[in-house]
C-alpha positions in Angstrom: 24.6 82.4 77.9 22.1 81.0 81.1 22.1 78.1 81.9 18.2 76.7 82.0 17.9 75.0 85.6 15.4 72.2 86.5 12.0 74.2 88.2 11.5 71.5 90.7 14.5 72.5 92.4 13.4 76.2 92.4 10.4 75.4 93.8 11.7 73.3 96.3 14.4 75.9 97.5 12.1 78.8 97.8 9.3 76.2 99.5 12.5 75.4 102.1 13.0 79.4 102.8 9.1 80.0 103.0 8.8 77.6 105.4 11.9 78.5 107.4 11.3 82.5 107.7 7.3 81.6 108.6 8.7 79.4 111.4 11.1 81.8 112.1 8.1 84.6 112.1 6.0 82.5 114.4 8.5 81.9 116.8 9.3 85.7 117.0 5.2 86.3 117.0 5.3 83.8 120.1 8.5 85.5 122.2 6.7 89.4 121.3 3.9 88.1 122.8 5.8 86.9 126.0 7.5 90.0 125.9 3.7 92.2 126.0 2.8 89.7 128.9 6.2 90.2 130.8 5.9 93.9 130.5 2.3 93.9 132.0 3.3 91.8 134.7 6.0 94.3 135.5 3.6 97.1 135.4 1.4 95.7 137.5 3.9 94.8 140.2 5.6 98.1 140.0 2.1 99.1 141.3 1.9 96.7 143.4 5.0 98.1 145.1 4.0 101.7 145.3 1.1 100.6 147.0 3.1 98.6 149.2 5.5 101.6 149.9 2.2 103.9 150.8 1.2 101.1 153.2 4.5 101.0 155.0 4.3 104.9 155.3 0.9 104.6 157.1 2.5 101.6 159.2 5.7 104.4 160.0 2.9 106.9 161.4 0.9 103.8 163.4 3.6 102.8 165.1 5.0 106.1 166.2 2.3 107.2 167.5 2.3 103.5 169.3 5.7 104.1 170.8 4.3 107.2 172.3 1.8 105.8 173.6 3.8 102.9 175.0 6.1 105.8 177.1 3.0 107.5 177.9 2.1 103.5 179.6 5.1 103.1 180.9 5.2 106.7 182.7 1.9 105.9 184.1 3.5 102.8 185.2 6.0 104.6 187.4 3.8 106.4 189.0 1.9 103.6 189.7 4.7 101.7 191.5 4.8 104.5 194.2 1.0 103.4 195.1 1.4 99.7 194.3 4.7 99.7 196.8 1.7 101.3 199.4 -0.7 98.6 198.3 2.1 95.7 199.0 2.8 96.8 202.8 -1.0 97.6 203.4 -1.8 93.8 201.5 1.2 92.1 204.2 -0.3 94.2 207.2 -3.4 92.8 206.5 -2.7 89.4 206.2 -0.4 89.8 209.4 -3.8 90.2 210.9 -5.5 87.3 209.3 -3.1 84.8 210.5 -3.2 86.5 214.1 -7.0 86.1 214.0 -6.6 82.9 212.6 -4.6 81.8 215.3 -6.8 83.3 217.8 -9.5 81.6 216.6 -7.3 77.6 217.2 -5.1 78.8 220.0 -7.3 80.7 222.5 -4.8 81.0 224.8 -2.1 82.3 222.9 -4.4 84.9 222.4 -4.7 85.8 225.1 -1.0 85.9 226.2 -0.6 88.6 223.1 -3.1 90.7 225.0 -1.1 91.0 228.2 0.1 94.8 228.4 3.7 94.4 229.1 
């Protein structure tokens, strides 16, 4: 009623899946493990980025309080151009004077025409 069939061909057949579904195993083995390494890597820069995003909050806070500080500078600054404008005029009166002296001291004369009272 069965037919008897040759053994080497059964053997050889299930050798041919053995060895296809271990390949087959290994290959999935090898792409799991990619997988395990993939996720870490994600994990790890998933921290990386919250530690990132607390640094940025601490950089929000520096440089507010750096733009205050830069009105605070630049308030004093205005103040400071009332006495620098003072500074200027009292700098060019006084190097009106050095050239006058200078001039007294090669022109004699002309000095002493400046002098005259009227």
């Amino acid at each position: 009623m069965y037919k008897r069939t040759n053994n080497n061909l059964m053997v050889a057949g299930l050798a041919g899946i053995i060895i296809v579904m271990s390949v087959f195993t290994w290959v999935m083995y090898d792409v799991a493990q990619n997988i395990v390494r993939m996720t870490a890597l994600m994990n790890n820069m998933s921290n990386d980025v919250h530690t990132m995003a607390v640094v940025q909050e601490g950089m929000t806070v520096d440089i507010n309080d750096m733009a205050r500080k830069m009105t605070t500078m630049n308030d004093s600054m205005a103040v400071m151009t009332g006495s620098t404008v003072n500074m200027n005029a009292n700098m060019a009166r006084m190097s009106y004077d050095v050239g006058r002296s200078s001039q007294a001291f090669s022109s004699p004369m002309g000095y002493m025409r400046n002098m005259t009272p009227w």
